[in-house]
C-alpha positions as a Markdown table, in Angstrom:
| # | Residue | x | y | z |
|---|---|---|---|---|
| 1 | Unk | 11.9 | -18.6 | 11.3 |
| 2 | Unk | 13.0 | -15.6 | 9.4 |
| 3 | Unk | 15.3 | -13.6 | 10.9 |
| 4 | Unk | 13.6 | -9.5 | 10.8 |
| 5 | Unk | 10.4 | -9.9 | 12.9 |
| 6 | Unk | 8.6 | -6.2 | 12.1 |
| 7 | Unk | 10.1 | -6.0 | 8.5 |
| 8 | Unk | 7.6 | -6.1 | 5.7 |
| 9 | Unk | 8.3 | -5.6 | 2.2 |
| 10 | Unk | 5.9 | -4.8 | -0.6 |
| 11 | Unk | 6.7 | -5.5 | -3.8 |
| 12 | Unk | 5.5 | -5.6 | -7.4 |
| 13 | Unk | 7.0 | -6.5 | -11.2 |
| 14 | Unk | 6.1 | -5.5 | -14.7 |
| 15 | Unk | 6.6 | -8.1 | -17.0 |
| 16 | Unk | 6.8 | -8.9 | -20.7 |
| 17 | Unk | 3.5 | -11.0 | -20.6 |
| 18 | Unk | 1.6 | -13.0 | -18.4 |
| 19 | Unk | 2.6 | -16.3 | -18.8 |
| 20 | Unk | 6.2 | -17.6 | -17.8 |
| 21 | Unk | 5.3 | -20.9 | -20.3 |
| 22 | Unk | 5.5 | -18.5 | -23.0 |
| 23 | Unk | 8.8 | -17.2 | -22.0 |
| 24 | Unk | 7.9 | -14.0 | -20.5 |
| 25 | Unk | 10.1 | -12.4 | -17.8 |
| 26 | Unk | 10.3 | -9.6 | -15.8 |
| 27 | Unk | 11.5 | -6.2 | -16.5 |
| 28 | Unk | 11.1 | -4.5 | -13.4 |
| 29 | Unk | 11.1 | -4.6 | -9.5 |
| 30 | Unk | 9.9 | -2.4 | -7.0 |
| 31 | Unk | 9.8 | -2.9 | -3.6 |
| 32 | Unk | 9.1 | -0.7 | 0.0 |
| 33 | Unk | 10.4 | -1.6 | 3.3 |
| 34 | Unk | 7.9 | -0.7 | 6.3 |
| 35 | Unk | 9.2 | -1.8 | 10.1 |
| 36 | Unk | 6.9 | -2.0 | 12.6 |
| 37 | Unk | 4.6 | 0.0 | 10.1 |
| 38 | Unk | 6.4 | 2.6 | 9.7 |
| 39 | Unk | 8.1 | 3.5 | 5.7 |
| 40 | Unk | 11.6 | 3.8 | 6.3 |
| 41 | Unk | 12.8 | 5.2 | 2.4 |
| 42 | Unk | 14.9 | 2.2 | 2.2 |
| 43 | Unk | 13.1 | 1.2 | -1.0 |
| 44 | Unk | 15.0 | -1.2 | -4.0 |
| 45 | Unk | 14.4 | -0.5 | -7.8 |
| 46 | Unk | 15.9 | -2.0 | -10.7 |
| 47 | Unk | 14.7 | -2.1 | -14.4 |
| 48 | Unk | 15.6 | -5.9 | -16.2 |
| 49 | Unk | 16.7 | -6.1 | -20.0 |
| 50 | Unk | 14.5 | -9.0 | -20.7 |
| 51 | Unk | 16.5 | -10.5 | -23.6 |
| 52 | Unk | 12.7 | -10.3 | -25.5 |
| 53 | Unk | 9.8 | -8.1 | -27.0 |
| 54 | Unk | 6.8 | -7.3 | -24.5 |
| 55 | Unk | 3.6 | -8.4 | -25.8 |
| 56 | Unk | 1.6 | -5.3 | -27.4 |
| 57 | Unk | -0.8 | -6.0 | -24.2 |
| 58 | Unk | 1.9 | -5.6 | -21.7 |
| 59 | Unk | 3.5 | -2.8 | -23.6 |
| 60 | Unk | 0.0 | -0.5 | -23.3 |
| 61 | Unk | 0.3 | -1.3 | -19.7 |
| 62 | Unk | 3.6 | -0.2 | -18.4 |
| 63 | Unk | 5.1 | 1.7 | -21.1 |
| 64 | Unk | 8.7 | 0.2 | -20.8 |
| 65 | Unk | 10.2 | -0.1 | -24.2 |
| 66 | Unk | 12.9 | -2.2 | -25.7 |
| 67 | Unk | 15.0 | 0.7 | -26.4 |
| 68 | Unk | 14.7 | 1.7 | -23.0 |
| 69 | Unk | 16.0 | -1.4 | -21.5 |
| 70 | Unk | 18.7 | -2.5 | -23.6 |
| 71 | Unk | 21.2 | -1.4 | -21.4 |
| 72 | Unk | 20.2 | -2.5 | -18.2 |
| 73 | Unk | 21.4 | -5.5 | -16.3 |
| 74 | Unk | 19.6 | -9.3 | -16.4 |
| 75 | Unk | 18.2 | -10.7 | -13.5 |
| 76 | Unk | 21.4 | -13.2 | -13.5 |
| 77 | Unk | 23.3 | -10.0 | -12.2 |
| 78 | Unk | 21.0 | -8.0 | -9.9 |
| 79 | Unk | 19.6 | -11.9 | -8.7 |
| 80 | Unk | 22.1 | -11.5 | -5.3 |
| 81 | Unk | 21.7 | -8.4 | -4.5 |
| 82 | Unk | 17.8 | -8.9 | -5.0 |
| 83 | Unk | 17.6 | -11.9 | -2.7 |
| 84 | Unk | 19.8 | -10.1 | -0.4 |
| 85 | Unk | 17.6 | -7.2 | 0.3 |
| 86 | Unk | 13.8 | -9.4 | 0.7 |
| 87 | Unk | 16.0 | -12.2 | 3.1 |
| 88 | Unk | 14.3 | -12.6 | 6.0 |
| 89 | Unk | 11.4 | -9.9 | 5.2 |
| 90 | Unk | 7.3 | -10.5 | 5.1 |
| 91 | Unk | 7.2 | -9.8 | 1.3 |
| 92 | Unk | 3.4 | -8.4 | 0.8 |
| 93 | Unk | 2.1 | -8.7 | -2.7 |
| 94 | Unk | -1.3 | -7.9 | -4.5 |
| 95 | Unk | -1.8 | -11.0 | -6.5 |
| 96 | Unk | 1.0 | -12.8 | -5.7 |
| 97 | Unk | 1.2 | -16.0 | -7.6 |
| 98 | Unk | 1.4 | -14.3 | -10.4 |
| 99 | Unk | 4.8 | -12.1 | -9.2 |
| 100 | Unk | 6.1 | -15.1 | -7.2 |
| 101 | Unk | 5.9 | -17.5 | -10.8 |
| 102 | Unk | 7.6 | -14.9 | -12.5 |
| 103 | Unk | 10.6 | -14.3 | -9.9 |
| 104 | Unk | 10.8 | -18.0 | -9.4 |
| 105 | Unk | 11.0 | -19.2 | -13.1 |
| 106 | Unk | 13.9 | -16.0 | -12.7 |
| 107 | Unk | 15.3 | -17.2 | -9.9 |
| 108 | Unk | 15.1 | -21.3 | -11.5 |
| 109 | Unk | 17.5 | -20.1 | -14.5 |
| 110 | Unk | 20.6 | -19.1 | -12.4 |
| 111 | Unk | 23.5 | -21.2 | -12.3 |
| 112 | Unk | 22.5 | -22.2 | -8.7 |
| 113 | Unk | 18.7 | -21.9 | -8.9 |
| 114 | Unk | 16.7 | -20.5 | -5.9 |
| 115 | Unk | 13.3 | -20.3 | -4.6 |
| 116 | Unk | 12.1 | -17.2 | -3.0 |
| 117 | Unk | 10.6 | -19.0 | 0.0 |
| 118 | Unk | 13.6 | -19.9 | 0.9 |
| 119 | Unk | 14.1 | -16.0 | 1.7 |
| 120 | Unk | 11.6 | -14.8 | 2.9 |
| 121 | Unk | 7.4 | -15.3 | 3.8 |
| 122 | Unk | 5.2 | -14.3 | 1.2 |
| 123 | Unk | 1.4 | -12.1 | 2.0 |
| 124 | Unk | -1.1 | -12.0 | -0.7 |
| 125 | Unk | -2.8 | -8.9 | 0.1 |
| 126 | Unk | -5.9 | -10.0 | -2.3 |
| 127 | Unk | -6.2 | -12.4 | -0.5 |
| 128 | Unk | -6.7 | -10.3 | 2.3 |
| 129 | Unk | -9.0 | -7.7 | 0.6 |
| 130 | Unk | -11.0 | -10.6 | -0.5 |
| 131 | Unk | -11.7 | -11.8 | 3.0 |
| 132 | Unk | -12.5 | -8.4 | 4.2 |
| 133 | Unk | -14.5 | -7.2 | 1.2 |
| 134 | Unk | -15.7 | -10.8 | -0.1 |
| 135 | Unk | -17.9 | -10.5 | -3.4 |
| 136 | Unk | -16.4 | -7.0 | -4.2 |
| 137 | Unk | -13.9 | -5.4 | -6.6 |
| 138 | Unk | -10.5 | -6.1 | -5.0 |
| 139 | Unk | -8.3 | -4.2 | -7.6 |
| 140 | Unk | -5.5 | -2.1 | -6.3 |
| 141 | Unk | -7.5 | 0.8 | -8.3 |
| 142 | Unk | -10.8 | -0.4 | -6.3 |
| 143 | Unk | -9.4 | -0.8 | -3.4 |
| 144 | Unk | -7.8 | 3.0 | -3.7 |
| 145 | Unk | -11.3 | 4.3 | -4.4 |
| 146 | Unk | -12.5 | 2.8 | -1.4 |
| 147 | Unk | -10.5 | 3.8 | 0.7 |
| 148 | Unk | -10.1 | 7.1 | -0.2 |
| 149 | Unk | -6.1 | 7.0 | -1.6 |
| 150 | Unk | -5.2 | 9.3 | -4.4 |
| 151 | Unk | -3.3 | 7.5 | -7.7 |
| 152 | Unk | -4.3 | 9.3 | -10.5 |
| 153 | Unk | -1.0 | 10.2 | -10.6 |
| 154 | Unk | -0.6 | 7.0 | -12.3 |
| 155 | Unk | -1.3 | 6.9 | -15.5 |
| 156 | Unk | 0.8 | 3.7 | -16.5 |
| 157 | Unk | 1.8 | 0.9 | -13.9 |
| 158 | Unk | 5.0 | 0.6 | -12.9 |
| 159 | Unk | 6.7 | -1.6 | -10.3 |
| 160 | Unk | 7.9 | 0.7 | -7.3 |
| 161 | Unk | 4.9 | 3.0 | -7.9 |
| 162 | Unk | 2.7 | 0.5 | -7.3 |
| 163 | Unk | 4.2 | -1.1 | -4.4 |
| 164 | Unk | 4.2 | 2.8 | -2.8 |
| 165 | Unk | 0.3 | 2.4 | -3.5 |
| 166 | Unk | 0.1 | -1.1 | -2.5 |
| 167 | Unk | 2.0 | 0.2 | 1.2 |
| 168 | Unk | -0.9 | 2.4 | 1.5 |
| 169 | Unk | -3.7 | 0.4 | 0.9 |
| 170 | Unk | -2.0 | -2.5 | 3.6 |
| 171 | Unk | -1.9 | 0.2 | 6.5 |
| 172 | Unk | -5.4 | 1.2 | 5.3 |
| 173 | Unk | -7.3 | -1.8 | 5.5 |
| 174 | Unk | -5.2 | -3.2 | 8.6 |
| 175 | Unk | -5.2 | -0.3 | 10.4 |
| 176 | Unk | -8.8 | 0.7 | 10.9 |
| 177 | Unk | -10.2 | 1.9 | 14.3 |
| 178 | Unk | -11.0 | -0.6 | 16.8 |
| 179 | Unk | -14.0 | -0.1 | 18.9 |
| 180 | Unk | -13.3 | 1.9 | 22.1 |
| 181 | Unk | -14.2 | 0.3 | 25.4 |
| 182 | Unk | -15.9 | 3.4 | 27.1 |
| 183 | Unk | -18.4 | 1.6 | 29.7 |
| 184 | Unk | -18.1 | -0.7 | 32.2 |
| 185 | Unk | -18.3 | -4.0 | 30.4 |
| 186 | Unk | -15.5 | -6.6 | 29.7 |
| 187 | Unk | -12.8 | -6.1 | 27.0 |
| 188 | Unk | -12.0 | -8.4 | 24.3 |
| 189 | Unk | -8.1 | -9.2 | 23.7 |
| 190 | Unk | -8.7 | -6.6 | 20.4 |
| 191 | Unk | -9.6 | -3.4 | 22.2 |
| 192 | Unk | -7.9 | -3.9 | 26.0 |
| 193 | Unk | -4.8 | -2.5 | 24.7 |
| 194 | Unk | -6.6 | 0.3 | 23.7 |
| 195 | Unk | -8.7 | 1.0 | 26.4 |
| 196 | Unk | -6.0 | 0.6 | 29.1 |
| 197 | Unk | -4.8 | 4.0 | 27.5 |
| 198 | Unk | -8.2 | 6.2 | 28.5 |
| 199 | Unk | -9.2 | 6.9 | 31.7 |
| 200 | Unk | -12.4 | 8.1 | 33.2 |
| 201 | Unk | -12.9 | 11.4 | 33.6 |
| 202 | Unk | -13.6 | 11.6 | 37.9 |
| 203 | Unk | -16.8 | 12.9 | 38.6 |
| 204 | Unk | -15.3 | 16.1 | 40.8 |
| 205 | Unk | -13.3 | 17.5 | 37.9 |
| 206 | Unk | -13.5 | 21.5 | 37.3 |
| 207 | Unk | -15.6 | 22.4 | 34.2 |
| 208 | Unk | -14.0 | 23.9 | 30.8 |
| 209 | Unk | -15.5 | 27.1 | 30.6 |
| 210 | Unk | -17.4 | 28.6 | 27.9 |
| 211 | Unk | -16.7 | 31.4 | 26.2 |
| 212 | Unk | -19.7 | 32.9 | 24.2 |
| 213 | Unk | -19.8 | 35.7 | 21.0 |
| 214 | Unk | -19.7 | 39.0 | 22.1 |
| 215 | Unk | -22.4 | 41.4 | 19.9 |
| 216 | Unk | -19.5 | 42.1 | 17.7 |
| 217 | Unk | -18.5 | 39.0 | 16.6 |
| 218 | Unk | -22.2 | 37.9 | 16.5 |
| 219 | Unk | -22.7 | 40.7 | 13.5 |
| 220 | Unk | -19.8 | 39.8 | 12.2 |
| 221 | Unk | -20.5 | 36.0 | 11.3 |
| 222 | Unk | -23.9 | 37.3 | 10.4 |
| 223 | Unk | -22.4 | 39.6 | 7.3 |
| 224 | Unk | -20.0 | 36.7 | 6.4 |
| 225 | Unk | -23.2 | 34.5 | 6.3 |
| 226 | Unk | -24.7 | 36.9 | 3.9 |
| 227 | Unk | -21.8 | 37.4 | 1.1 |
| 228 | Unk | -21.8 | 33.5 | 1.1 |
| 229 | Unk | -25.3 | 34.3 | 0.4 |
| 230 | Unk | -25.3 | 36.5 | -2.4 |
| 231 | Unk | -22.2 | 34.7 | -4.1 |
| 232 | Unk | -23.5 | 31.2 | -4.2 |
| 233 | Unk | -27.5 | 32.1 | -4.1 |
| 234 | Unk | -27.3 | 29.9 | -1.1 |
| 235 | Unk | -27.4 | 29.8 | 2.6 |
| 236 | Unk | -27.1 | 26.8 | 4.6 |
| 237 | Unk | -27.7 | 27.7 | 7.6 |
| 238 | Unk | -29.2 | 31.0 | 9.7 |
């Protein structure tokens, strides 16, 4: 059992390529810690030199040089504090047999080689997407379109911007309304917890009261109507 019931992290990598056989290995992570679904800023970011050229197809993706990282630390040295920070954590991940391979083949090259599992539980969050929206686009971009998250602010991927994205898509698709329980029938486990916090308006209750235009207001909203009106060429309602 892992030890921080509530924590979740999500996490993504850029990489050199997309296969480990070929020697590829990561040169970023970015992770976001959520508790008990709420983002608590205690996020982890580190660029990896990668001792290797990125593929010109990985390069057009993520946009993180050579130069760039030729003087940051390799995964042997950030490998403890890594581990340290995802121990006992959910670790949610959009496609994660491919980020998992890559921090495992990392992981496998230390002088005492780890596994993540051993750390921490790992979410695929296509898989989840897949199962809600089965036979549809399950991109992190398609799933941002559908439900309604801005990222065009990203115009290249990078790790701990995409895990930010990634956080919002989670609480979007598992945090949809649940059906409210407003008659008299039987609740279902899902929506007793959210019933029991309505009550019934008694039948005796006094009225709210209703306050109508005066004449003033009335012409008012009329002449605002009619510079809409001759602005647009439209009116949409009388």
């Amino acid at each position: 059992m892992f030890e921080k019931a509530g924590r979740q992290i999500f996490l993504d990598t850029e990489t050199t390529g997309l296969e480990t056989r070929d020697g590829h290995r990561i040169i970023e992570i970015g992770c976001v810690e959520m508790i008990d679904r709420k983002l608590t800023g205690n996020n982890y970011h580190q660029y990896i030199q990668p001792d290797r050229e990125s593929d010109e197809a990985a390069l057009a993706v993520h946009g993180i040089s050579s130069e760039f990282l030729a003087d940051k630390p390799r995964f042997g040295e950030i490998s403890e504090d890594f581990l340290h920070y995802v121990k006992g954590a959910e670790l949610i991940i959009h496609n994660a047999p491919f980020d998992v391979g890559f921090l495992n083949y990392e992981l496998s090259m230390l002088v005492n080689p780890q596994v993540l599992e051993d750390y921490c539980e790992i979410s695929d969050s296509l898989v989840l997407a897949r199962q809600m929206h089965p036979g549809q686009r399950n991109s992190l971009d398609a799933l941002c379109k559908r439900y309604d998250i801005k990222n065009d602010h990203r115009t290249l991927h990078g790790a701990l911007l995409d895990s930010e994205i990634l956080a919002d898509v989670y609480l979007a698709m598992t945090g949809g309304q649940t059906a409210l329980l407003l008659g008299d029938g039987p609740a279902n486990d899902a929506d007793s917890s959210i019933s029991s916090a309505f009550e019934r308006l008694q039948e005796g209750r006094v009225g709210l009261p209703v306050l109508k235009a005066n004449s003033a207001e009335l012409d008012a909203h009329q002449a605002y109507l009619k510079e809409i009106e001759e602005s647009t060429g439209k009116r949409l309602w009388h």
